[in-house]
C-alpha positions in Angstrom: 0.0 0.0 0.0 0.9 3.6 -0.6 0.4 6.5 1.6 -3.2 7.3 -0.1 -4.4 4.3 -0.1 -3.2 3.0 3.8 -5.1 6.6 5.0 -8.3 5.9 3.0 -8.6 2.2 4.1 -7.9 3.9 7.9 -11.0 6.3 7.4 -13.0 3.1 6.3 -12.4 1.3 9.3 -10.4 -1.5 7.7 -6.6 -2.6 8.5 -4.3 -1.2 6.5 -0.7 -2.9 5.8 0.7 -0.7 8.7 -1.0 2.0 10.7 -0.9 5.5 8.6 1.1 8.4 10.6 0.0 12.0 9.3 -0.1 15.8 10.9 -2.7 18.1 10.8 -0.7 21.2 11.3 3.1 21.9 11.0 4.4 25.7 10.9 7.2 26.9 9.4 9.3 27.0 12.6 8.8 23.5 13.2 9.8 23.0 9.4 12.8 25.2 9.7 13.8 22.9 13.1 12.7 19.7 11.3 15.0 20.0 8.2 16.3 23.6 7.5 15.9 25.0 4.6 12.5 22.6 3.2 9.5 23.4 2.4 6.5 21.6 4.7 5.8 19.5 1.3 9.4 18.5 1.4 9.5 17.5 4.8 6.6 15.1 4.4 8.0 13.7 1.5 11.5 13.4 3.7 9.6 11.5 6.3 6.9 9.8 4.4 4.2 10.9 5.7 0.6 9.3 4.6 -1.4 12.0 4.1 -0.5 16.0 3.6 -2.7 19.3 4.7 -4.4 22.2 2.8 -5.3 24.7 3.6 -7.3 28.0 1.6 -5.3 30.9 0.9 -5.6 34.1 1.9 -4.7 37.2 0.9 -3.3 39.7 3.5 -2.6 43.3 4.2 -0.3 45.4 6.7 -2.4 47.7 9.1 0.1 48.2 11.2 3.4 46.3 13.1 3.2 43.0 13.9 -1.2 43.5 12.5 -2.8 41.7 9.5 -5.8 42.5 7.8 -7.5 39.3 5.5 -10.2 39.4 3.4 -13.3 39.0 5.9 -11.5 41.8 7.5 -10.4 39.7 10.7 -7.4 41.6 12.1 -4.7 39.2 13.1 -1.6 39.7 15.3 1.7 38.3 14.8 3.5 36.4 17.6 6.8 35.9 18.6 7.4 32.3 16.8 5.7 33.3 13.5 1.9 32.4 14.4 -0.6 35.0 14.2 -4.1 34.9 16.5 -7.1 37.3 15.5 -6.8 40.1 17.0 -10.1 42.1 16.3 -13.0 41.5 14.1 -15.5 43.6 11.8 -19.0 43.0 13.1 -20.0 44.9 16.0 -23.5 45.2 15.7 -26.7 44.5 13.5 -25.8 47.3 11.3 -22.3 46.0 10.4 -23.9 42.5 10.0 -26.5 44.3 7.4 -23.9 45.8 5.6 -21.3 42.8 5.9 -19.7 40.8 2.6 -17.9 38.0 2.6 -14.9 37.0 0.7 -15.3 35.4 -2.6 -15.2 31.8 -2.5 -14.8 31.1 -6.2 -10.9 33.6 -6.0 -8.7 32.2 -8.3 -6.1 32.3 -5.7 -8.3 30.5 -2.7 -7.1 27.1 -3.6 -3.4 27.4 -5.0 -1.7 24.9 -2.4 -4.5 22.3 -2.8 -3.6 22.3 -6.3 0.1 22.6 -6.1 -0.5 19.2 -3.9 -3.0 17.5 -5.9 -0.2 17.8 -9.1 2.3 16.7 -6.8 0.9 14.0 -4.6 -2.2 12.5 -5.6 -2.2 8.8 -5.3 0.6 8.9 -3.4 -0.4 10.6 -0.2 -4.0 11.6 1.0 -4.5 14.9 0.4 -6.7 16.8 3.2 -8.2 20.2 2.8 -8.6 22.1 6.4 -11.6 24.0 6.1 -13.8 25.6 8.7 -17.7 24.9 9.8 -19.3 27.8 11.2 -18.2 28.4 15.1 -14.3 29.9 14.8 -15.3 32.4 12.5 -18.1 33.5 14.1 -16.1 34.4 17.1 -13.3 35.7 14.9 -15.9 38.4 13.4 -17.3 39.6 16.4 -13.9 40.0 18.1 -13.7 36.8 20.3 -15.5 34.2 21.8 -17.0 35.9 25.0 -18.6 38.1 22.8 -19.7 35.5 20.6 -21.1 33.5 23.9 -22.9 37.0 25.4 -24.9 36.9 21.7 -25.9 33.5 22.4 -28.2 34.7 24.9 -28.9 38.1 24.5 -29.2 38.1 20.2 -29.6 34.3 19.0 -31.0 35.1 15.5 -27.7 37.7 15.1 -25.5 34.6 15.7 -27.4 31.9 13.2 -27.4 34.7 10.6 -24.0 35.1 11.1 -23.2 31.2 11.5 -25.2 31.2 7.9 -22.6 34.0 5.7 -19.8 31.9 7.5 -21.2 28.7 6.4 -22.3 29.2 2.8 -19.3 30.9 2.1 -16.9 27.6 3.7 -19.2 24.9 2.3 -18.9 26.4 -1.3 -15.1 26.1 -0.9 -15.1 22.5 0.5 -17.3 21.9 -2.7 -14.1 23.3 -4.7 -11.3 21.7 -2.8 -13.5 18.3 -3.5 -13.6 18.9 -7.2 -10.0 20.2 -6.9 -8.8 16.7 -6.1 -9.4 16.8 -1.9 -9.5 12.8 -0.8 -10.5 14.6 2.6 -12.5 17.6 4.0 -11.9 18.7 7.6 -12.5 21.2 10.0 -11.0 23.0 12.4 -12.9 24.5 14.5 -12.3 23.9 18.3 -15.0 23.2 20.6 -13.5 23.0 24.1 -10.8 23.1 26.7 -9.3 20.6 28.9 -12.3 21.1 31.6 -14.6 20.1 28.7 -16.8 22.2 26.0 -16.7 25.9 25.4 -20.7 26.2 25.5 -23.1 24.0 27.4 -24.5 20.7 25.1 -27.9 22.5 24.4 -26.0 25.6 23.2 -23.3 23.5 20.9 -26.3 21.5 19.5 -28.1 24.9 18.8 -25.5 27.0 17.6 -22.6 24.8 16.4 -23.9 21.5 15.1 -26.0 22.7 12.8 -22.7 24.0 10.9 -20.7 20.9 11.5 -23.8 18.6 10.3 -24.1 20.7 7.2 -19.7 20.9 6.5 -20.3 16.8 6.9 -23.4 16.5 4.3 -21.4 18.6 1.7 -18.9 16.1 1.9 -20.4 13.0 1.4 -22.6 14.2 -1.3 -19.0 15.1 -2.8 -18.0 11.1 -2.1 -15.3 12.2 0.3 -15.1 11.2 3.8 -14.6 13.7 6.6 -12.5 14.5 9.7 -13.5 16.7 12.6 -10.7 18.6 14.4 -11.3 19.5 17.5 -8.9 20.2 21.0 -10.3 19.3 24.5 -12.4 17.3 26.6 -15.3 16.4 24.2 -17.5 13.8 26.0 -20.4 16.0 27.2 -20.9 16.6 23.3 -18.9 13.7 22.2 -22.7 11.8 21.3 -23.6 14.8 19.2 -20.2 14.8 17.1 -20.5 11.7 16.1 -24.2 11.7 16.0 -23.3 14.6 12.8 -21.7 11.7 10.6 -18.6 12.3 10.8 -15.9 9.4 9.5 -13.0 10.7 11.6 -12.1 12.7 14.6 -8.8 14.1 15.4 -6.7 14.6 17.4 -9.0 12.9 21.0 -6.0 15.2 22.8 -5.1 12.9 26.3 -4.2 15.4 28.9 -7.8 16.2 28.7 -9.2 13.1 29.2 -9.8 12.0 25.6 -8.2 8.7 26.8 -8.0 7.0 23.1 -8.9 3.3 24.7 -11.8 4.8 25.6 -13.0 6.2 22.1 -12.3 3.0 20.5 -14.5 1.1 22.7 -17.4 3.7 22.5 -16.9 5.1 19.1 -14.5 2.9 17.3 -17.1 1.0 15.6 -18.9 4.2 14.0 -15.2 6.6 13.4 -11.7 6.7 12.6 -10.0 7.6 15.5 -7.2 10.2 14.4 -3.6 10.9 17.1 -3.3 10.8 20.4 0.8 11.0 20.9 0.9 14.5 23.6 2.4 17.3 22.2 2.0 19.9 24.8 4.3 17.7 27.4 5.6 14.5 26.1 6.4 15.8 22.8 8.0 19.0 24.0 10.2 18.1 26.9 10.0 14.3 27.0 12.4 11.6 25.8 12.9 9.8 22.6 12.0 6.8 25.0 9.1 8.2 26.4 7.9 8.6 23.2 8.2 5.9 21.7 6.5 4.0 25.1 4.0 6.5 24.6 3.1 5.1 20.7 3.0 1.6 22.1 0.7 2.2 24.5 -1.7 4.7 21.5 -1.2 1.6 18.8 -2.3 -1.1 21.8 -5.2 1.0 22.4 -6.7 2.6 19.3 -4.9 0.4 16.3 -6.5 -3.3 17.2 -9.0 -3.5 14.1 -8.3 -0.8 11.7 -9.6 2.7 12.1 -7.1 4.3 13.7 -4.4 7.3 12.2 -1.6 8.1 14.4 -0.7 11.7 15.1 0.1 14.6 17.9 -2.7 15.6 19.5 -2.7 19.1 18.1 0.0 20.0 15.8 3.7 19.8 15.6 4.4 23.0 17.1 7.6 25.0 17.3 8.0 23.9 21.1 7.7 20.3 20.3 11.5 18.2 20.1 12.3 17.1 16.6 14.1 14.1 18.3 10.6 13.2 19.6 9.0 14.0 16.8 11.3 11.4 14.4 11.2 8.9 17.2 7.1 8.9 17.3 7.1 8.2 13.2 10.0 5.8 13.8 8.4 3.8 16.6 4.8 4.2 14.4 6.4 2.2 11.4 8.0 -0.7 13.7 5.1 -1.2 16.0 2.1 -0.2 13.8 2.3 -3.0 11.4 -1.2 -5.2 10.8 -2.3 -7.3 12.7 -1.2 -5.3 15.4 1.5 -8.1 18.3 -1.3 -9.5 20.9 1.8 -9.0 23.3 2.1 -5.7 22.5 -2.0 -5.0 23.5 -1.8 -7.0 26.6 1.0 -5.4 27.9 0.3 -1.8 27.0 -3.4 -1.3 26.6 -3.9 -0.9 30.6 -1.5 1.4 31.1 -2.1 5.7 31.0 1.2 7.7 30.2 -1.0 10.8 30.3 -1.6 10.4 33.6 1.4 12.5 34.6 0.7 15.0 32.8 -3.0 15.9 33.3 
């Protein structure tokens, strides 16, 4: 099996030849630290990666030092390692909502990394396009998330008008990326913390799942299966997520309780289960051999079957070792190999490495 065809048969729930290893995220200072120098596309290729990540481009403007302003007009702040976090937003009231227009989702430019993938990789490594449903947006254009929550109660019908211009404009270019040559749709919208969901469960199924269910339909009337990223502790609204139709969920982080043993007995039947290898902790300021105990004990609990894609549980970050980081693929590629050792589940499948760190 290739890379393409070991992630697909993962999202299907079968056993693949060996367990696929892919990254959602990986800036350009973890690049630079990985291999100085490459490109991101590069460094997958360098360490043969199964699948490789998308997303929509952007176009940007200066307003200032350190300040960028896109086209929905979301101001966005540069940090001291090369992210950037929104900073301020363009809807402050009814009147700006009125008087509010998206970006264009047919651009020419909004999809020029998909397709400088799709000519480059496709058969040979899954090709996922990050997208958004409707809840990070939403927050981004009001100018945060308490404001965003303070709407929920006091001006509902603002927020699912809002969560409606977000939507039709992301589903249309989810529709694109799948005609562009997408094998995957996600997004990344993050619905909770390590104490558990942003919103109560009768304000995500209100407000938020409608979005997500709709991202999910567009996608498998396109034929192409779909992954859900989300951080946190999900399992007050972990029914509901799944409940949407999703195929996969990434990245069930552990330190907050997203124990991946756990997912695979409730939900392993019904998703992919995408990660769980710590990156906030074990990838940052572990060992090589605490890592590489760390992917036994992840392949003995969420490998046995099928259905299961090992990554970080976020991102590969600039904080995160690139020792680690090589010894989690390299301990992925001699453990992950179907059908997973019965040794290797009975003796690591009880145990909880994320227990020290939580």
């Amino acid at each position: 099996m290739n890379g393409c065809q070991r992630f697909m048969s993962a999202l299907r729930l079968e056993e693949p030849d060996t367990l696929p290893v892919w990254e959602l995220l990986m800036n350009d200072p973890s690049v630079e630290k990985l291999r100085p120098g490459a490109t991101y596309a590069k460094v997958v290729e360098w360490l043969d990666l199964d699948g490789i990540t998308a997303g929509e481009t952007q176009k940007l403007e200066a307003v200032g030092e350190g300040m960028l302003r896109d086209e929905w007009g979301i101001v966005w702040k540069l940090g001291e390692i090369g992210a950037t976090y929104p900073f301020s937003g363009p809807i402050r009231s009814e009147e700006d909502l009125d008087a509010y227009e998206p970006p264009d989702p047919e651009a020419s430019w909004r999809l020029e990394k998909l397709e400088e993938y799709v000519r480059e990789f496709k058969g040979r490594k899954a090709i996922v396009f990050l997208g958004h449903d409707s809840f990070e947006f939403s927050h981004y254009l009001v100018g945060g998330m308490s404001r965003l929550f303070t709407l929920y109660v006091k001006n509902p019908k603002f927020v699912k008008r809002l969560a409606d211009i977000v939507s039709e404009y992301k589903l249309r270019v989810m529709e694109r990326a799948a005609e562009a040559g997408a094998d995957v749709l996600l997004t990344g919208d993050d619905y909770a913390n390590k104490s558990g969901p942003l919103m109560s469960p009768d304000q995500f199924r209100e407000f938020v799942l409608p979005g997500l269910t709709r991202a999910v339909q567009t996608s498998h009337r396109l034929g192409v299966p779909f992954i859900k990223h989300t951080d946190g502790n999900l399992w007050r609204i972990m029914d509901s997520i799944v409940g949407s139709g999703i195929d996969g969920l990434d990245p069930l982080e552990p330190v907050a309780g997203m124990d991946i043993g756990r997912v695979k007995r409730e939900y392993g039947s019904r998703i992919c289960l995408v990660g769980n290898v710590d990156c906030s902790y074990l990838l940052s300021f572990g060992t090589p051999d605490q890592v590489v105990e760390a992917v036994k004990e992840t392949i003995a609990k969420g490998s046995p079957g099928g259905g299961h894609i090992l990554a970080s549980s976020n991102s590969i970050h600039p904080g995160v070792s690139p020792q680690n980081y090589l010894a989690m693929i390299k301990a992925a590629r001699k453990y992950g190999r179907y059908p997973i050792d019965p040794a290797l589940i009975r003796d690591y499948s009880g145990k909880d490495y994320a227990a020290s760190y939580s």
